[in-house]
VOBA-813734 format. One record per residue (C-alpha): chain; x, y, z. Coordinates in nm, 3 decimals, always signed. Layout:
// residues N
<c: A&xx: X&yy: Y&zz: Z>
...
END
This chain:
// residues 105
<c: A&xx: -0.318&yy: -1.292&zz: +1.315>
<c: A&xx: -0.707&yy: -1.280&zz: +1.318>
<c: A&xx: -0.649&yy: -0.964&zz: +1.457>
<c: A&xx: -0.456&yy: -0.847&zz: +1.271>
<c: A&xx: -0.671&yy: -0.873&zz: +0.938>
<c: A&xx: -0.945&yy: -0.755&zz: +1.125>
<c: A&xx: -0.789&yy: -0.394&zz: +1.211>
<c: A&xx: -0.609&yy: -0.380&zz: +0.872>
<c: A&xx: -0.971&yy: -0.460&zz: +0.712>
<c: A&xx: -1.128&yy: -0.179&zz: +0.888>
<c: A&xx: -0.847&yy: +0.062&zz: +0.881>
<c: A&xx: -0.876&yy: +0.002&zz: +0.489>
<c: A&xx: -1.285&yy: +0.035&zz: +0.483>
<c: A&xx: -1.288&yy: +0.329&zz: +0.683>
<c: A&xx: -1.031&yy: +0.513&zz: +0.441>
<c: A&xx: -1.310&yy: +0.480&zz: +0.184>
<c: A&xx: -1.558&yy: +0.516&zz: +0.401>
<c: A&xx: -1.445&yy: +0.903&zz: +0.443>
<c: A&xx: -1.330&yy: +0.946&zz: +0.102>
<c: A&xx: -1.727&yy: +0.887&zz: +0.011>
<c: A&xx: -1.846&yy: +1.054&zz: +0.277>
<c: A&xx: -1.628&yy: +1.382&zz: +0.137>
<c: A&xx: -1.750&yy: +1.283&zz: -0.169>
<c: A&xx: -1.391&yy: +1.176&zz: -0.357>
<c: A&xx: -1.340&yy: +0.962&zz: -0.621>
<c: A&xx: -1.183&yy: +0.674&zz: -0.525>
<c: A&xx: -0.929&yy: +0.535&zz: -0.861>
<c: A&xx: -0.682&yy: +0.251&zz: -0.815>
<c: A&xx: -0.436&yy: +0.274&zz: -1.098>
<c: A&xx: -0.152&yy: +0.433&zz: -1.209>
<c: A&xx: -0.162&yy: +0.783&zz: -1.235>
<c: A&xx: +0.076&yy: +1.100&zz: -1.350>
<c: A&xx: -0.012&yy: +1.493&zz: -1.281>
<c: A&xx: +0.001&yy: +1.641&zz: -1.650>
<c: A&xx: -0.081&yy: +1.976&zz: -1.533>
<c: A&xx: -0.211&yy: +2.153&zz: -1.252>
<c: A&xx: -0.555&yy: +1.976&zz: -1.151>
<c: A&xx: -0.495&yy: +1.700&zz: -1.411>
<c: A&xx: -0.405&yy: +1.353&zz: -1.398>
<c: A&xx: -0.379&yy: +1.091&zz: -1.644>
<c: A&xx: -0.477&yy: +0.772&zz: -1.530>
<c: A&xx: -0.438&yy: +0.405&zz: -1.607>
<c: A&xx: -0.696&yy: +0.219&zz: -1.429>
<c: A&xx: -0.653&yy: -0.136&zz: -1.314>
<c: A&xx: -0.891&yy: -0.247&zz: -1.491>
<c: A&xx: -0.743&yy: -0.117&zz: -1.820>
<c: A&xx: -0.893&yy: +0.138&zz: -1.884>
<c: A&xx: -0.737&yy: +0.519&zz: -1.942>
<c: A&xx: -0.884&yy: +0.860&zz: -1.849>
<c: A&xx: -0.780&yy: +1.229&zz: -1.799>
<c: A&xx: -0.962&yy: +1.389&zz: -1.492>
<c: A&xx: -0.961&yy: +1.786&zz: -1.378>
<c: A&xx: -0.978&yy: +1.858&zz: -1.028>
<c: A&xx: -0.926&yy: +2.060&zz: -0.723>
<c: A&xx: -0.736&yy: +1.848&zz: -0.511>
<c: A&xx: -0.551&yy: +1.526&zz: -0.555>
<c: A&xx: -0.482&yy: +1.267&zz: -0.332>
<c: A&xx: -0.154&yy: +1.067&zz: -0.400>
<c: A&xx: -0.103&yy: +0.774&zz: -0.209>
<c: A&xx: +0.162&yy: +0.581&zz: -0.390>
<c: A&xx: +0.218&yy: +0.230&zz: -0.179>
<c: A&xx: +0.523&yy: +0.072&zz: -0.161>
<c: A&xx: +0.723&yy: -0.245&zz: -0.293>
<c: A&xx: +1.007&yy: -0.429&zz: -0.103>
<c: A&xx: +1.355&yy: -0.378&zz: -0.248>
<c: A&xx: +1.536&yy: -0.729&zz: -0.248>
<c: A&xx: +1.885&yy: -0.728&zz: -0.245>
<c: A&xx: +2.078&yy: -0.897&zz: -0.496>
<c: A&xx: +2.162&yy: -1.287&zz: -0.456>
<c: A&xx: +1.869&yy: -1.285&zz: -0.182>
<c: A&xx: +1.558&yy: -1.521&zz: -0.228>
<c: A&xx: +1.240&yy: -1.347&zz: -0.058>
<c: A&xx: +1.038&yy: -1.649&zz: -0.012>
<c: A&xx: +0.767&yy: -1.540&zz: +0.227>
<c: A&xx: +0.894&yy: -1.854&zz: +0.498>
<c: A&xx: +1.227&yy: -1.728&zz: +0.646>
<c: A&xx: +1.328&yy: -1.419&zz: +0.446>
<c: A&xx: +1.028&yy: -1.212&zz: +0.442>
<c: A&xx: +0.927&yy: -0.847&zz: +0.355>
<c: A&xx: +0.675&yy: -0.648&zz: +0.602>
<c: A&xx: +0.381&yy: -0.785&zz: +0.430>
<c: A&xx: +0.467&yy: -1.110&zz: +0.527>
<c: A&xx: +0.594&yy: -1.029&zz: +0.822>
<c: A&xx: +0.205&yy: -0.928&zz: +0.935>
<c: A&xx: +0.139&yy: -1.264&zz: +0.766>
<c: A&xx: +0.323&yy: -1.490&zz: +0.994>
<c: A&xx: +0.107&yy: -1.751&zz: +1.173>
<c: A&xx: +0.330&yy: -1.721&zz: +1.468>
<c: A&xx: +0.553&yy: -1.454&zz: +1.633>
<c: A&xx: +0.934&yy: -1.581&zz: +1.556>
<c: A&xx: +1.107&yy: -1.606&zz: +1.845>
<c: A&xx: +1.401&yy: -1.374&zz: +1.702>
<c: A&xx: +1.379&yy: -1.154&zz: +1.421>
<c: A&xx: +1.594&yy: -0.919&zz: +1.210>
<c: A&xx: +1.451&yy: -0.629&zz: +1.089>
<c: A&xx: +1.660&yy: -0.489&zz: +0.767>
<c: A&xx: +1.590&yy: -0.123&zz: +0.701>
<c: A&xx: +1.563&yy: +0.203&zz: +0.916>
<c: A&xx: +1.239&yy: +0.302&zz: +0.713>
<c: A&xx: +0.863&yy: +0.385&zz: +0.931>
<c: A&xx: +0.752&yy: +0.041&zz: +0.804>
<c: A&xx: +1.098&yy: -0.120&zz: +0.974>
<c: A&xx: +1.078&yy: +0.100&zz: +1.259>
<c: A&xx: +0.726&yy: -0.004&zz: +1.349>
<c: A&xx: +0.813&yy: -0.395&zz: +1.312>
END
């Protein structure tokens, strides 16, 4: 799992590494496009701006959709996050959901 963290680690530095290089601004938050070249955004850290610009990058990440009745406890019912996070590699798995992250597990 070393590994693992390792490539995910540089996958994630060298994201922002070209997003500097290009010279973007990098904002975690949530955001919403109030007109063309505009976006509203409320930062994680609280705070709330309106910025003009060319080009916008969304990249909205995902959360896992539990179903109902289901505990998602990380151990034996697990979502792809913890799926990476396993310390071993189960000897059988079931993979719920067609999706690119359950196609690629």
């Amino acid at each position: 799992m070393a590994a693992k963290e390792k490539a995910v680690t540089r996958a994630v530095r060298g994201v922002e590494s070209l997003l500097k290089k290009n010279k973007a601004d990098y904002i975690k938050g949530w955001g919403k496009i109030t007109s063309p070249g505009e976006v509203s955004v409320d930062g994680l850290d609280g705070t709330k701006s309106t910025l003009k610009t060319k080009n916008i990058i969304i990249a909205t990440g995902s959360e896992p959709s539990p179903f109902p009745g289901i505990e998602i406890d990380e151990k034996v019912v697990v979502t792809s996050t913890g799926a990476l996070s396993l310390e071993k590699i189960p000897e059988s798995l079931i993979v719920i959901g067609g999706g690119v992250i359950g196609l690629e597990l």
